[in-house]
GUVO-176956 format. One record per residue (C-alpha): residue in three letters; x, y, z. Coordinates in steps of 0.25 Angstrom, whole numbers, padded with zeros to 4 digits, always signed. Example, Ala and Ser with C-alpha at 12.3 -4.5 7.8 and 13.67 -1.06 7.14 Angstrom:
2
Ala+0049-0018+0031/Ser+0055-0004+0029/
% end
This chain:
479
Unk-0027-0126-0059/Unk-0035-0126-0073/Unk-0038-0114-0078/Unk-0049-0108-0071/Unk-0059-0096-0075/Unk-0061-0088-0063/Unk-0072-0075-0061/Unk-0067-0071-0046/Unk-0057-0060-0051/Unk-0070-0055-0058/Unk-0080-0057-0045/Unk-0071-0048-0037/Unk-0071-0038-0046/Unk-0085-0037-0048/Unk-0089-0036-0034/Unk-0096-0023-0029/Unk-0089-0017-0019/Unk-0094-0022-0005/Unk-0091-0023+0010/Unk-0083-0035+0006/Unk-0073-0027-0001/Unk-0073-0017+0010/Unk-0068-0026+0021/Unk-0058-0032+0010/Unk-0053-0016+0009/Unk-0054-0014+0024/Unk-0047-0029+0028/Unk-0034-0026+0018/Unk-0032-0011+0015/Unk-0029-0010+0029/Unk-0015-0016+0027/Unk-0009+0002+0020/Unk-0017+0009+0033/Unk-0007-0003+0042/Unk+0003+0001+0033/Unk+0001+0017+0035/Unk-0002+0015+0050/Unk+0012+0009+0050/Unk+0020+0017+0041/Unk+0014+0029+0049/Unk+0015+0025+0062/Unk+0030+0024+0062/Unk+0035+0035+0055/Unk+0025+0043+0066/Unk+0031+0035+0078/Unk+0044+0035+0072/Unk+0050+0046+0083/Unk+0044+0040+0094/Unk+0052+0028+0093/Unk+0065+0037+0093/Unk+0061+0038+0109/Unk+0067+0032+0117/Unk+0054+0026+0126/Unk+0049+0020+0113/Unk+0059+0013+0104/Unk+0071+0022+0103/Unk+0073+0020+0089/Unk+0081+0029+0081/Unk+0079+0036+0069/Unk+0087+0026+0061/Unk+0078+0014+0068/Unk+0065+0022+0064/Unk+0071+0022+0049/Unk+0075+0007+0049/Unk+0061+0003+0054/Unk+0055+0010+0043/Unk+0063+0002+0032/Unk+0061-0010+0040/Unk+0045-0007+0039/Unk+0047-0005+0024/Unk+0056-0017+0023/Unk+0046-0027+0028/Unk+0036-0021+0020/Unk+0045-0024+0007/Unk+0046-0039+0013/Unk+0033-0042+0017/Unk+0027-0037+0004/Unk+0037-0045-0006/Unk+0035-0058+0004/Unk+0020-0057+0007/Unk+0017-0052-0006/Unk+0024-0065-0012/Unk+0015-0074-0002/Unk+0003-0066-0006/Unk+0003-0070-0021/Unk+0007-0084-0014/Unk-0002-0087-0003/Unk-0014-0076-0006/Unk-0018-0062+0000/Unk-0026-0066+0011/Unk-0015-0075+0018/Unk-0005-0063+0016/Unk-0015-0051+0019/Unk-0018-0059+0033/Unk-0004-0061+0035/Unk+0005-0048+0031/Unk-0008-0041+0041/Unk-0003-0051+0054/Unk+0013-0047+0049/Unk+0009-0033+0051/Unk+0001-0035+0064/Unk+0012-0041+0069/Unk+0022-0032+0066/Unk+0015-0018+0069/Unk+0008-0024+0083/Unk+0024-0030+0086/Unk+0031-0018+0083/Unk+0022-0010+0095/Unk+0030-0018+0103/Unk+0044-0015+0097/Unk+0054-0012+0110/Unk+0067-0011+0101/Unk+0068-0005+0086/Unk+0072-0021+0082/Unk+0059-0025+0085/Unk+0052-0013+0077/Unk+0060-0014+0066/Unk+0054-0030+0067/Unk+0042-0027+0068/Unk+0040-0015+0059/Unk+0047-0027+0047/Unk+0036-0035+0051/Unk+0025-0025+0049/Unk+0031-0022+0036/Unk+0031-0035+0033/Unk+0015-0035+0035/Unk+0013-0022+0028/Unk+0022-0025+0016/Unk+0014-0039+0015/Unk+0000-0033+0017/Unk+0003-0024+0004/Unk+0005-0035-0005/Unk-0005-0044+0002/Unk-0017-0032+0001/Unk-0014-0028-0011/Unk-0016-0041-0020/Unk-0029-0045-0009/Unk-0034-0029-0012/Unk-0036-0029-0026/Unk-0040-0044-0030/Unk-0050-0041-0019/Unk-0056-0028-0023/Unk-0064-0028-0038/Unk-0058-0020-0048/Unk-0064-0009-0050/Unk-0061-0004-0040/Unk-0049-0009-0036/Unk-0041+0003-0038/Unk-0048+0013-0027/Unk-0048+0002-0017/Unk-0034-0001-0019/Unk-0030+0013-0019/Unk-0037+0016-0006/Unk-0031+0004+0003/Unk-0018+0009-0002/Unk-0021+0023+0002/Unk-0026+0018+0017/Unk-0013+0019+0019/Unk-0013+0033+0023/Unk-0024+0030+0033/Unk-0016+0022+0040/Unk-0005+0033+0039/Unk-0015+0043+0046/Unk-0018+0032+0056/Unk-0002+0029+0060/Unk-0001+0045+0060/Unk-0013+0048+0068/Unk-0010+0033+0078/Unk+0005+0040+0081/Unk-0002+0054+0084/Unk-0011+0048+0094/Unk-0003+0038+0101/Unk+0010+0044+0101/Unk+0002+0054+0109/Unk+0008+0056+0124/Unk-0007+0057+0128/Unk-0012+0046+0120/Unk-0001+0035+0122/Unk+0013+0041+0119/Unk+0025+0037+0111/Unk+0031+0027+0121/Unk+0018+0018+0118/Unk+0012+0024+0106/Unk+0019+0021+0095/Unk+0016+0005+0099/Unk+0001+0008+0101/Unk+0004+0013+0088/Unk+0008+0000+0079/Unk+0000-0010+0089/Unk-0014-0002+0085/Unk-0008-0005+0071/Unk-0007-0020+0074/Unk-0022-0021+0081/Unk-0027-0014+0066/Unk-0021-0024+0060/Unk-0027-0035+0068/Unk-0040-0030+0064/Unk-0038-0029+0051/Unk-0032-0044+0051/Unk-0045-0048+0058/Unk-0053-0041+0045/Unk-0043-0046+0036/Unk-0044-0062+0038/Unk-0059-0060+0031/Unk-0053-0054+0018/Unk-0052-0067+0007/Unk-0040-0072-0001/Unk-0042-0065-0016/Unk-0049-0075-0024/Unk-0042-0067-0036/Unk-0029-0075-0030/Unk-0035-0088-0027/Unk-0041-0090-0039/Unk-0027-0087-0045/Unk-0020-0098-0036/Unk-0029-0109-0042/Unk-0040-0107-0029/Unk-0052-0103-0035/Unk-0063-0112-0026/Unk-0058-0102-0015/Unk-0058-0090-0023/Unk-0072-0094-0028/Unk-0075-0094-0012/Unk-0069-0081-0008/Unk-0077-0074-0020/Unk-0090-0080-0019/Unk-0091-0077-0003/Unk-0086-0061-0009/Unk-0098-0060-0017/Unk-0108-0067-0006/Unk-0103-0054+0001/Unk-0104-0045-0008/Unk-0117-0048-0013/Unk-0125-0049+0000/Unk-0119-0034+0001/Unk-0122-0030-0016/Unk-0131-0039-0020/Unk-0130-0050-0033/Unk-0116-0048-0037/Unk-0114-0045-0054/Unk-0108-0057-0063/Unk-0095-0057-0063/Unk-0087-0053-0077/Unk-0073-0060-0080/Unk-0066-0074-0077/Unk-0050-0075-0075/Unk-0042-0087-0082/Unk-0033-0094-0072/Unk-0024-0103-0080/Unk-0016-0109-0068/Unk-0014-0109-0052/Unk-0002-0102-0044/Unk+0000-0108-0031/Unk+0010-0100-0029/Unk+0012-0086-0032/Unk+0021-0083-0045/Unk+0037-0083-0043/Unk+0044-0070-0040/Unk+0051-0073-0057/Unk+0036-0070-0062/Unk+0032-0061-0053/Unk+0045-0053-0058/Unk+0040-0057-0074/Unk+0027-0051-0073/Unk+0032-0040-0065/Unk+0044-0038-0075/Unk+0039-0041-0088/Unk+0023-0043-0091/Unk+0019-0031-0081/Unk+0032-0024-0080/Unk+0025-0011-0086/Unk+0015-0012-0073/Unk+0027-0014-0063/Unk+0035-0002-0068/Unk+0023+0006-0066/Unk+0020-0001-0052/Unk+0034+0001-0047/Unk+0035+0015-0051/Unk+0021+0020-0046/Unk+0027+0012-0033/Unk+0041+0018-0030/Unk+0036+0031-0034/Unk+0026+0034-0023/Unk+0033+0027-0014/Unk+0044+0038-0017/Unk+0032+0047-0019/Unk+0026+0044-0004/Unk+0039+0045+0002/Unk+0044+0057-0004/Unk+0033+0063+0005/Unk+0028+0053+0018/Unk+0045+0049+0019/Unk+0047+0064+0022/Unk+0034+0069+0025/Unk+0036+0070+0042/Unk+0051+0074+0039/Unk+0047+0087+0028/Unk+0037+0091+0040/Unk+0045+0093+0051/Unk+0057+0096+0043/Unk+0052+0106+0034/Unk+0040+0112+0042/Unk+0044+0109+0057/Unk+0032+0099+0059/Unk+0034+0093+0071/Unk+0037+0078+0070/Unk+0024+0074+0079/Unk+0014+0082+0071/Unk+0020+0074+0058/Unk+0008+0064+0058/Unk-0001+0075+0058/Unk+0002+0078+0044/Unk+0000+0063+0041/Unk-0014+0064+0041/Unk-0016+0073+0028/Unk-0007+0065+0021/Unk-0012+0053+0023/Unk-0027+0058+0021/Unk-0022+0061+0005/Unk-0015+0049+0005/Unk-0029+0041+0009/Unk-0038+0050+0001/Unk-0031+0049-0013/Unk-0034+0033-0015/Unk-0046+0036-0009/Unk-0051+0045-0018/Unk-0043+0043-0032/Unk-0045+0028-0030/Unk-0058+0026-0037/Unk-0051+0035-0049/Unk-0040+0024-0052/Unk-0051+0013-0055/Unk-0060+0023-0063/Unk-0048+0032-0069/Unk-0038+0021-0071/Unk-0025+0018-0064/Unk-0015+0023-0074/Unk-0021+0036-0076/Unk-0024+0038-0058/Unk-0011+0033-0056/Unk-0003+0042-0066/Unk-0013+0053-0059/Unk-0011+0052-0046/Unk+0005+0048-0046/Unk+0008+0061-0057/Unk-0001+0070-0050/Unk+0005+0066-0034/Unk+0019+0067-0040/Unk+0015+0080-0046/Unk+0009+0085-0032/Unk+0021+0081-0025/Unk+0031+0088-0032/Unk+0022+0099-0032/Unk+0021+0099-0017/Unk+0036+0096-0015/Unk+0040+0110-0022/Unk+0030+0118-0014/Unk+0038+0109-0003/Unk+0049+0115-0006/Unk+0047+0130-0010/Unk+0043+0129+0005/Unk+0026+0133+0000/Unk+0021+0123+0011/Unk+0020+0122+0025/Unk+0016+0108+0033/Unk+0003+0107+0031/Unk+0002+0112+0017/Unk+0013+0101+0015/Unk+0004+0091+0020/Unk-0007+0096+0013/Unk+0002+0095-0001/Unk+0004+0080+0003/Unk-0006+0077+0006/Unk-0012+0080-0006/Unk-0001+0074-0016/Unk-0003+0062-0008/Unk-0018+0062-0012/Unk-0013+0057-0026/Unk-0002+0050-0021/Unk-0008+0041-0013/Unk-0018+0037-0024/Unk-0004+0036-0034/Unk+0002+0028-0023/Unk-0010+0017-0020/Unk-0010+0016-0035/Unk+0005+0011-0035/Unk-0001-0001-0026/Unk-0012-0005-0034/Unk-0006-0003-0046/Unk+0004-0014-0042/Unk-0008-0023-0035/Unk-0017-0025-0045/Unk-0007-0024-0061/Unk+0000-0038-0058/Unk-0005-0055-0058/Unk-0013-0057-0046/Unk-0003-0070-0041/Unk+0008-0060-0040/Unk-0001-0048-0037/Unk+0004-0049-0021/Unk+0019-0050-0026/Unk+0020-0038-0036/Unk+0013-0029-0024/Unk+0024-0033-0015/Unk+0034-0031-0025/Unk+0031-0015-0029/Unk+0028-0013-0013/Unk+0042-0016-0011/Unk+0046-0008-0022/Unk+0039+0003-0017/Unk+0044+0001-0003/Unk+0057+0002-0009/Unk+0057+0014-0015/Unk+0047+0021-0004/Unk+0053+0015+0007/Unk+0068+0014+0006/Unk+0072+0024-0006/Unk+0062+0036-0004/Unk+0064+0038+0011/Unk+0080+0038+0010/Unk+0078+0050-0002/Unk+0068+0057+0003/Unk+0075+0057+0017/Unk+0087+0063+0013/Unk+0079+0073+0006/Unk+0073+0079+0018/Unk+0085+0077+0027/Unk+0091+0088+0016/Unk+0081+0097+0022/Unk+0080+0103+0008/Unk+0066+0107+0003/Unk+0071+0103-0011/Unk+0076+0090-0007/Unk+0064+0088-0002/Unk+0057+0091-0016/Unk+0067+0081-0024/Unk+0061+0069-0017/Unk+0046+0074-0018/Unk+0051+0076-0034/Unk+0055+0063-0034/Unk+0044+0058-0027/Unk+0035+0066-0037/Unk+0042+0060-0050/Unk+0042+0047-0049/Unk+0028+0045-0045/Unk+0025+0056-0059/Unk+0033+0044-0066/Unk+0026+0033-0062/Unk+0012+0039-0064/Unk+0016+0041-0078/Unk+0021+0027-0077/Unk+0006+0024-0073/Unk-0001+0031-0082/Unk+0007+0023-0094/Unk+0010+0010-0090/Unk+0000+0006-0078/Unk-0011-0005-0080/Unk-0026-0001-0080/Unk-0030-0009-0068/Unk-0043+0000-0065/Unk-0055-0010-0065/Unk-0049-0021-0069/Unk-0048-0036-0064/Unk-0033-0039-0058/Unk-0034-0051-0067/Unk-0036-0040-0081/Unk-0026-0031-0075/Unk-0016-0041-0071/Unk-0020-0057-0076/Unk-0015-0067-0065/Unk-0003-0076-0067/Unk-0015-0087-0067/Unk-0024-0082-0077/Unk-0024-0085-0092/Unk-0021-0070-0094/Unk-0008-0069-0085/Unk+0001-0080-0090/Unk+0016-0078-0094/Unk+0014-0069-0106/
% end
């Protein structure tokens, strides 16, 4: 195309907040609480499929369906994220959603750990393909100013869906409610129904225009915008002027070659991907430092028995939700650099605190929980940072790659190298060895703060195409 002028980026942005942006919220942010629901539900369940009237699975089985979850995850986020930038969010958003469906809903009828370890790949397909599909949709979507709280709440559902998988196990695991034979598959196909609803909701949510616009359609884009604002203004009346125009120098049918990708990423933001690769390994080493080992230190250290673990869930989770609920609205007021030093320094300092009074032997169960809970209030915030830090600092036409690319590395490093370390460390059954992996846990996400606080971009407020011009644009050439 020629170059074209376009004010959609700046219409977005200006919108008020309306119903409109709540079914958008509602429709996408539901892919963390599936992702909590899932991750929950098996560790809960985890035991019962040991029996020999359920699956018979050993515990070695129940390790490698974990890593085969995680595995998919990595691999659906770099192959759908690559198609996302491709083929656009909506497409991907609608189809990483059916991958999970299928998956979760097929692996209620598992009769053999061959086939639930297959299907458990395939919902990790779905989950790791929603992330990078959501994420790019999310913040192109929501106007800027307050892109930061509404990002860092989805991220933070989460934990809802955490408590949901924790309370689901609680209830149907129960001999008077349905029993382990059966519950466990109650369990993953109420999942897959929640996901069919959510598809149902979902098919209504629009392509970005910000990406349309980008790939040389702008009479479509003009399209999606103008029904927005029809909506929006019959529920706020006469909508303000929009301020601002983009400069699109050239169409990208296709999404930029893995060589530029690594470019921008390497060498004209390679200050913004160190600091998203460190805020991202270190809470994934942060979080599993304490979820990782969290129902083995209770039954190990203070004789919780195994089927009242969930129970202790529920606290954990509600610090986890509550943080991006309620420092959110700080990092678009405040700033990113500064809340993301604040809340990473400050949860590294509160767990390092915690895991000394851990160790002196100063806490019992529930004051254990308690302490969690509350380091996990910052944490959770720090941690829902990391993801929109890395969604919303590079070009949109590879916006959907680079998530994918940091989810993996984070996936690494909190899926496959922080649950060996940290499980030799309790099998010690040392206090103190304990301790060395919540230190651990407690420095790096301390380094990365500081990291933050010097090197991160000031994304609060801002346009995607001022904090990261497009590939498209006048501004985002080869420089």
């Amino acid at each position: 195309m020629t170059a074209l002028r376009s004010d959609i980026p700046a219409r977005l942005d200006r919108l008020p907040w309306s119903r409109w942006h709540w079914r958008v919220v509602i429709a996408l942010g539901v892919a963390w609480i599936l992702d909590g629901l899932e991750v929950t539900l098996v560790g809960s369940i985890g035991a019962v499929l040991e029996r020999p009237d359920t699956l018979g699975l050993s515990a070695s089985d129940i390790g490698w369906s974990g890593s085969i979850y995680i595995a998919g995850a990595v691999i659906g986020a770099l192959v759908f994220g690559r198609l996302t930038d491709r083929l656009g969010r909506k497409k991907l958003f609608l189809l990483t959603l059916v991958v999970y469906t299928a998956g979760t809903l097929a692996t209620a009828f598992s009769p053999n750990f061959a086939f639930f370890a297959l299907c458990r790949f395939i919902t990790g397909l779905g989950i790791g393909g929603e992330y990078a599909a959501i994420n790019s949709a999310i913040d192109e979507l929501i106007p800027a100013r307050v892109r930061g709280r509404v990002n860092l709440a989805i991220n933070g559902s989460f934990w809802i869906g955490a408590a949901l998988g924790a309370g689901l196990s609680l209830v149907l695991l129960d001999a008077r409610v349905i029993g382990p034979v059966w519950g466990w598959r109650a369990g993953f196909a109420l999942g897959g129904v929640l996901a069919v609803a959510i598809l149902l909701v979902r098919r209504h949510v629009p392509e970005s225009p910000r990406w349309l616009v980008a790939h040389g359609r702008a009479e479509e884009a003009e399209r999606i915008v103008a029904g927005i604002e029809a909506e929006v203004e019959r529920q706020h009346g006469p909508l303000p002027a929009a301020q601002g125009h983009v400069t699109y120098t050239a169409a990208r049918s296709n999404s930029p070659s893995m060589r530029e990708v690594a470019r921008v990423l390497l060498r004209r933001y390679k200050e913004r991907s160190v600091v998203a690769a460190a805020l991202m390994i270190s809470q994934a080493f942060f979080y599993n430092a304490i979820f990782f080992t969290y129902a083995l230190v209770l039954t190990r250290f203070y004789a919780v028995p195994e089927g009242s673990v969930a129970l202790y869930i529920f606290p954990f989770a509600l610090g986890n939700v509550l943080g991006p609920l309620l420092l959110g609205p700080l990092f678009d007021s405040v700033g990113r650099r500064k809340m993301i030093a604040l809340t990473y320094v400050l949860a590294g300092i509160g767990l390092a605190l915690t895991g000394w009074a851990f160790m002196m032997g100063w806490l019992d169960a529930r004051s254990q929980a308690l302490c969690w809970s509350a380091v996990f209030f910052l944490a959770s915030a720090a941690a829902s940072s990391a993801y929109l830090t890395v969604s919303e600092v590079f070009p949109l036409e590879m916006r959907a790659m680079a998530i994918a690319i940091f989810y993996a590395i984070d996936m690494g490093a909190g899926g496959f190298v922080a649950p060996v370390l940290f499980g030799a460390l309790i099998e010690t059954g040392s206090r103190g060895a304990v301790m060395v992996g919540y230190c651990i846990g407690a420095a790096l996400v301390i380094v990365a703060g500081l990291l933050a606080l010097r090197y991160a971009a000031d994304a609060e407020r801002k346009p995607l195409e001022e904090v990261a011009p497009p590939l498209s644009s006048e501004d985002g050439g080869e420089r």
